[in-house]
N, C-alpha and C positions, 0 to 999 in steps of 0.2 A: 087557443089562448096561451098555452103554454111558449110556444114561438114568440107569442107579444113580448109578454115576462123576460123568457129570454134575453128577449133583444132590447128590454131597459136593462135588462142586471149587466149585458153583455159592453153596454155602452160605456159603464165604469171601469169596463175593466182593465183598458188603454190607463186610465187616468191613475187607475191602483200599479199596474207597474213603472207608471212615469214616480209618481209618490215611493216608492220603494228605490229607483235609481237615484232619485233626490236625495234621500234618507241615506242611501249606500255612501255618499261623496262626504256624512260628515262622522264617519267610523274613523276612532282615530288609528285602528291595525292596518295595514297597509295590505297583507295577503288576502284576510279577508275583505276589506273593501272591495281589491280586486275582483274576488270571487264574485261576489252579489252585482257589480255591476258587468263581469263578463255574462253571468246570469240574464241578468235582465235583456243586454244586448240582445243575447239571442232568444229570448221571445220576443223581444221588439221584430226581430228580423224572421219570425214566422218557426222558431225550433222550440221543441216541447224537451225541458228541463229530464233528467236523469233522475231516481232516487238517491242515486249518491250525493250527488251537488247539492238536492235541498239537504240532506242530513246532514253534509259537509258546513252546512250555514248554519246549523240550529241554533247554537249559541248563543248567534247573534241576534235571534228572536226571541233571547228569554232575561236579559239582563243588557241590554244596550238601548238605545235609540229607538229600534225596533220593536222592543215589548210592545204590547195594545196599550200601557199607560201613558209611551210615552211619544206615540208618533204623532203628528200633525192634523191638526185638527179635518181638513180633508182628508184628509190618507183615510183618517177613520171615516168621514163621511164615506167615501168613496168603499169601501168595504162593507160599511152597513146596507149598501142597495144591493151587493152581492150578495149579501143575506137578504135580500127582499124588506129589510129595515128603513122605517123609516129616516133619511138622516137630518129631517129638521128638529133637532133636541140639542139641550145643551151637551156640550164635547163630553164631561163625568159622565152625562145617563146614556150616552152612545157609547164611548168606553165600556162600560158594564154591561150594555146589553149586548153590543158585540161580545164581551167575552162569555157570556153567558149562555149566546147563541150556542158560540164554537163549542164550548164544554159540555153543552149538550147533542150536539152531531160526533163530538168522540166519544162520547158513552154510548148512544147508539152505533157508532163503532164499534165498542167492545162486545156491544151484544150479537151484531152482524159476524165478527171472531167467531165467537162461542154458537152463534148460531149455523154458521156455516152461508155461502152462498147457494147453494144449490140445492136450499131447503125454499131461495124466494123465487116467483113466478114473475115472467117477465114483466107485466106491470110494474111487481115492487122492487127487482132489479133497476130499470127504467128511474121509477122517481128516485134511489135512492142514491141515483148520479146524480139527476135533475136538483136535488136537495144541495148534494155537494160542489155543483157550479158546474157541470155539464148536460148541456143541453141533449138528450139522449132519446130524444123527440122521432132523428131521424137515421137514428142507429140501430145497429142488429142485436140480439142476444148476446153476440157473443162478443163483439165489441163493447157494451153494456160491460159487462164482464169482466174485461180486461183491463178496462178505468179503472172499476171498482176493486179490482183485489190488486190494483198500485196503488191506487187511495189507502187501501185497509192496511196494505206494508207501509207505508211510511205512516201513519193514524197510529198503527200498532205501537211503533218505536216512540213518537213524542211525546213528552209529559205534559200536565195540565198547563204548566209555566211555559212551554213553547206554542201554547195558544195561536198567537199570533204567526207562526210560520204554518200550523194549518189553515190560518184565514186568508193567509196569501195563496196557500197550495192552490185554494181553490179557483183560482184567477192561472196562474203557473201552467198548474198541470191541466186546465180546460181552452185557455184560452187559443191552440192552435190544436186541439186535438181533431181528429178527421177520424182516423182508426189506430188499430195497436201498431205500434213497431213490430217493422220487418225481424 
């Protein structure tokens, strides 16, 4: 079942970074525009993003176009299925439940920090990719593993107000993932 899931959440998740190139072209900075739409190209074209380049973007996911208040009405649909959210509700009460979601997958973040990973068994290794947007159905331990503590570096670093660039990560950093970098 989990493979079914998947492969709905996985089917937005083309749509969520076309929604973010969209979003990118009406930034009125020029470097950053850049930045997010050379981003996007290359997961379009099959490459898994850096942590630098998302933090290099944050900004612009906590006061631009890009907050969760203020993207398009799809963009959010399209991200609340990646949450497994329903997205037929009005845009306010998917707004807020998205952000709600997120802010609750980074506090269990925080606690995953303070708790350590190698205090969890692979089961909760496993789903607590599966939670964050990778499908970890058909991966090793140790790959499991090495999502999870990139997810937990860049989780560590953003604030509540860049919300929104963790509910992208989730689509970013899963959607080409296979294994860790060489």
């Amino acid at each position: 079942f989990l493979d079914v899931y998947d492969s709905i959440r996985r089917d937005s998740y083309p749509d969520v970074v076309q929604s973010l190139a969209l979003a990118a072209r009406s930034l009125p900075e020029p470097r950053p525009r850049e930045l997010l739409q050379q981003l996007c190209s290359q997961v379009q074209g099959g490459a898994r993003p850096h942590l630098a380049q998302l933090l290099a973007l944050r900004s612009l996911f906590s006061g631009s176009p890009l907050v969760l208040n203020r993207l398009q009405v799809d963009h959010v649909r399209a991200l609340s299925q990646v949450l497994f959210l329903t997205p037929r509700l009005p845009a306010a009460l998917l707004r807020r439940r998205l952000r709600s979601h997120i802010l609750e997958i980074r506090q269990l973040d925080r606690a995953l920090l303070r708790l350590g990973l190698g205090q969890l068994s692979e089961e909760e290794l496993r789903a607590a990719c599966y939670l964050r947007g990778l499908n970890s159905t058909h991966l090793g331990r140790a790959e499991c593993r090495a999502w999870l503590e990139q997810w937990l570096r860049l989780s560590r670093e953003l604030q509540a107000s860049e919300a929104s660039l963790l509910a992208h990560s989730m689509v970013l950093l899963s959607l080409n993932y296979s294994r860790p970098s060489e």
